[in-house]
C-alpha positions in Angstrom: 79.2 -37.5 -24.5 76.7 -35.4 -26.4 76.3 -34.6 -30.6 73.6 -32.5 -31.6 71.9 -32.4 -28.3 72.0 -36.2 -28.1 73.2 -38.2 -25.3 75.6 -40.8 -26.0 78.1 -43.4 -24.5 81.1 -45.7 -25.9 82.8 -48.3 -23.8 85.3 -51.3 -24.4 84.1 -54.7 -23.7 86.2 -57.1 -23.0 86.8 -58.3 -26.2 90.0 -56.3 -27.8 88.6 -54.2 -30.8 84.7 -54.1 -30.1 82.8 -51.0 -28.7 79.8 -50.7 -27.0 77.8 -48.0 -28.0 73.8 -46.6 -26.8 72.7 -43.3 -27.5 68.5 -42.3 -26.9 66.4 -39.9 -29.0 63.2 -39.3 -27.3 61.8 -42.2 -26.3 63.9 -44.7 -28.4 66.9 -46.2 -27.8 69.8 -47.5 -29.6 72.8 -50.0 -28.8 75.1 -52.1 -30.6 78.8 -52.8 -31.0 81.5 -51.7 -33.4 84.9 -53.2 -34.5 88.1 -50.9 -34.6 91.1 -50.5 -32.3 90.9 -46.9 -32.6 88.9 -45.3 -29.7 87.7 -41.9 -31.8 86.7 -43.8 -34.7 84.1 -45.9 -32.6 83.1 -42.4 -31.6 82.7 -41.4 -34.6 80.6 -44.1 -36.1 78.2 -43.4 -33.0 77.9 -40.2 -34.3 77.4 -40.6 -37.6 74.9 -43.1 -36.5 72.9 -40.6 -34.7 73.3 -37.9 -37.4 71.5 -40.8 -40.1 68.7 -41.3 -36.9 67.9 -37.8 -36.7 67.9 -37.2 -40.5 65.2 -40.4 -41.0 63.0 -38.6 -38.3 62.9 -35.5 -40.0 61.9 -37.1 -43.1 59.4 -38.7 -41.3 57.7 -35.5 -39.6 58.3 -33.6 -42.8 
């Protein structure tokens, strides 16, 4: 999946409920897991993830 021109994945693990989740921004990647039985939410949360990573390194370059 993509979001603002970044490359991202969400997959189920084997526990019920918790999402996988790795998206890269340059050089940098990210992973972790999220709790939720909804499948878009756990999308969502990746996104809004990546929108807060991308806001911190404009505030760094700015």
């Amino acid at each position: 999946m993509n979001h603002r021109g970044v490359e991202f994945t969400v997959a189920k693990t084997a526990i019920p409920g918790i999402w996988r989740w790795q998206f890269r921004i340059g050089d940098q990647t990210k992973a972790g897991k999220t709790e939720t039985k909804i499948d878009l939410l756990a999308i969502r949360r990746v996104q809004l993830r990546i929108d807060r990573e991308l806001k911190a390194m404009a505030q760094k370059t700015a």
